[in-house]
Structure formats: structure tokens, C-alpha cells
N, C-alpha and C positions, 0 to 999 in steps of 0.2 A: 791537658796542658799544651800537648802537642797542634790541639786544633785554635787554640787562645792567639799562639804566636802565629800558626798560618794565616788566623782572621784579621793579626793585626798587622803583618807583613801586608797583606792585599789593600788594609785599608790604607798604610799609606803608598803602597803604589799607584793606587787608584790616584789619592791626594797628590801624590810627587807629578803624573802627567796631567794633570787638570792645569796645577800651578805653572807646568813648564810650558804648555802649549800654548798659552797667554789669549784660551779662548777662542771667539768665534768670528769676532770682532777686531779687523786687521784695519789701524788707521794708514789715511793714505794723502797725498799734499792737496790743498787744495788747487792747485793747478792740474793734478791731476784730474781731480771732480770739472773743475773747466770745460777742461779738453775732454770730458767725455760728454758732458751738457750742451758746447757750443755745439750746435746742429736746428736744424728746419723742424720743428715737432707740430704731428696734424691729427685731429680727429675732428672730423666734419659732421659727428653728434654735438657738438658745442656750436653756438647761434653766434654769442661774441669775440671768443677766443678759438674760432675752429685753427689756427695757423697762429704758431709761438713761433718766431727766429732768435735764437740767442748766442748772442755774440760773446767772444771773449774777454771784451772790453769792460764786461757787466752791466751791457743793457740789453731789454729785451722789447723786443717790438711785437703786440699782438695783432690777428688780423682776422676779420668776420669770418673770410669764405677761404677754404684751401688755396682756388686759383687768385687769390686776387694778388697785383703785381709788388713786388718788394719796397716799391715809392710811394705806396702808398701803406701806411697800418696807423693802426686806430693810434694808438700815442705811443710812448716811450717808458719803462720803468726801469729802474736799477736796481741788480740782486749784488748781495754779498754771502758769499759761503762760509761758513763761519767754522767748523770742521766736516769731515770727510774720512769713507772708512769705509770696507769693502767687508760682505757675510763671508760665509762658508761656501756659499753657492756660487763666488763670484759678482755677485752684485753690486754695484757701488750705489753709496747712501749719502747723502750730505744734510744740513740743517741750513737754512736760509733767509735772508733778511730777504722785503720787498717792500719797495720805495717807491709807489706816483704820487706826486706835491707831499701837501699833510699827513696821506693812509701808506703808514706801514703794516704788512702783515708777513708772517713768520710760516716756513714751508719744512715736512720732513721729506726728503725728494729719495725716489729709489731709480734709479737707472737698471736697466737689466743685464746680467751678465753678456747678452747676444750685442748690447748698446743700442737695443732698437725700440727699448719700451723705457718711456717715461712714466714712472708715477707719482702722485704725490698728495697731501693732506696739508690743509691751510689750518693755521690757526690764527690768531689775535692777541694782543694785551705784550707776549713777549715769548721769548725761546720756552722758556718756563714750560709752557701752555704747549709744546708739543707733545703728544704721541710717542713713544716711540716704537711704534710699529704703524704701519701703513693699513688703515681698515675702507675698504673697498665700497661698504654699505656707510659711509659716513657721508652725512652731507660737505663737508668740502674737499672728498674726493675728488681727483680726475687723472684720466689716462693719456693722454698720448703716444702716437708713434712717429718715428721716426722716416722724416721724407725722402 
């Protein structure tokens, strides 16, 4: 009898801090996600987009070659963060609209807790169609760092 009620005290303490700690998953404003996004992001293994600039305004200007000057990038698209929410680890995460003319496509974005590592995973069709975890071996992965 004795060991019924210890089994069943533990299970709901166990239950009582799962529920209280509200998880892993801490939402956070999208301006926050902003202001951690606007930044220079470069990796010079990429031929079209080796050099992303994003601005706070939410537009992003991509550019072929790391050096090439700010007056000059290949076009213009517009992102909209749509929520935002940071792991265990400190990472921040967002989901993301992306707009040049007709082609929207849809991003899970990871930011690194250090703020220096960009990553992320494209999808198509709609938010739906994301992921939600970031797979590295996917083809519409990519990385960036911060310049």
C-alpha cells in the first residue's frame, strides 16, 4: 500500500513540474526575432546568395560574392515573421513568410544562442509544410554566419 501512494505521489510531481514549467519552448516578440535577425549574414560556399543583408524594415537584399559593395545586390525580397520563441539552449527560432514578385516561400529560421549562426530550412505551398526542427542533410538547408 505504502509503495501505491509513493508511486503515485512521484507521478504527479513529476506531472505537477512538466505542467508548471510550461516546457521547452519560451515564446518571444517578434521584434525581438528582428533585432536578432537584422545583421550582414555570409557564407562564401553559396554562388548566388553568398552575402544576405537584413534589415529591420523587412527587406532583404541578397548578394553573389561576400565582398561585393552594399549598392550593389542582386534584388530585394520581403520577410514577415510570423511567430517567434526561443529553446532551452537559448536559441531563437522564428517561422517566416518570403516574398520576390509572385514566389513566396516559407522558412524555419534558428538563430544561435552566441547570435552568430544563422540557420534555416525552406519550404513551399504554406507554413503548413514546415519542419519543425531544422535538418542539416535537407536539401533546402543553409547556413550562414554572421559578418
Amino acid at each position: 500500500m505504502k509503495s501505491r501512494i509513493f508511486i503515485l505521489s512521484l507521478i504527479m510531481i513529476v506531472s505537477l513540474t512538466i505542467l508548471t514549467s510550461g516546457g521547452t519552448k519560451k515564446e518571444i516578440s517578434v521584434d525581438e526575432a528582428i533585432e536578432a535577425f537584422s545583421y550582414t549574414w555570409i557564407n562564401p560556399d553559396y554562388t548566388l546568395e553568398a552575402k544576405i543583408v537584413v534589415y529591420p524594415d523587412g527587406t532583404m537584399s541578397p548578394y553573389s560574392l561576400v565582398d561585393m559593395p552594399l549598392d550593389t545586390p542582386h534584388y530585394e525580397y520581403r520577410y514577415t515573421i510570423h511567430e517567434a520563441w526561443t529553446d532551452s539552449d537559448g536559441n531563437i527560432w522564428f517561422k517566416s513568410t518570403h516574398k520576390f514578385g509572385v514566389e513566396t516561400w516559407y522558412q524555419i529560421n534558428k538563430i544561435s544562442e552566441s547570435g552568430n549562426v544563422w540557420e534555416y530550412h525552406q519550404a513551399y505551398g504554406d507554413l503548413s509544410n514546415l519542419p519543425d526542427e531544422i535538418n542539416p542533410d535537407a536539401p533546402k538547408y543553409k547556413i550562414y554566419y554572421r559578418q
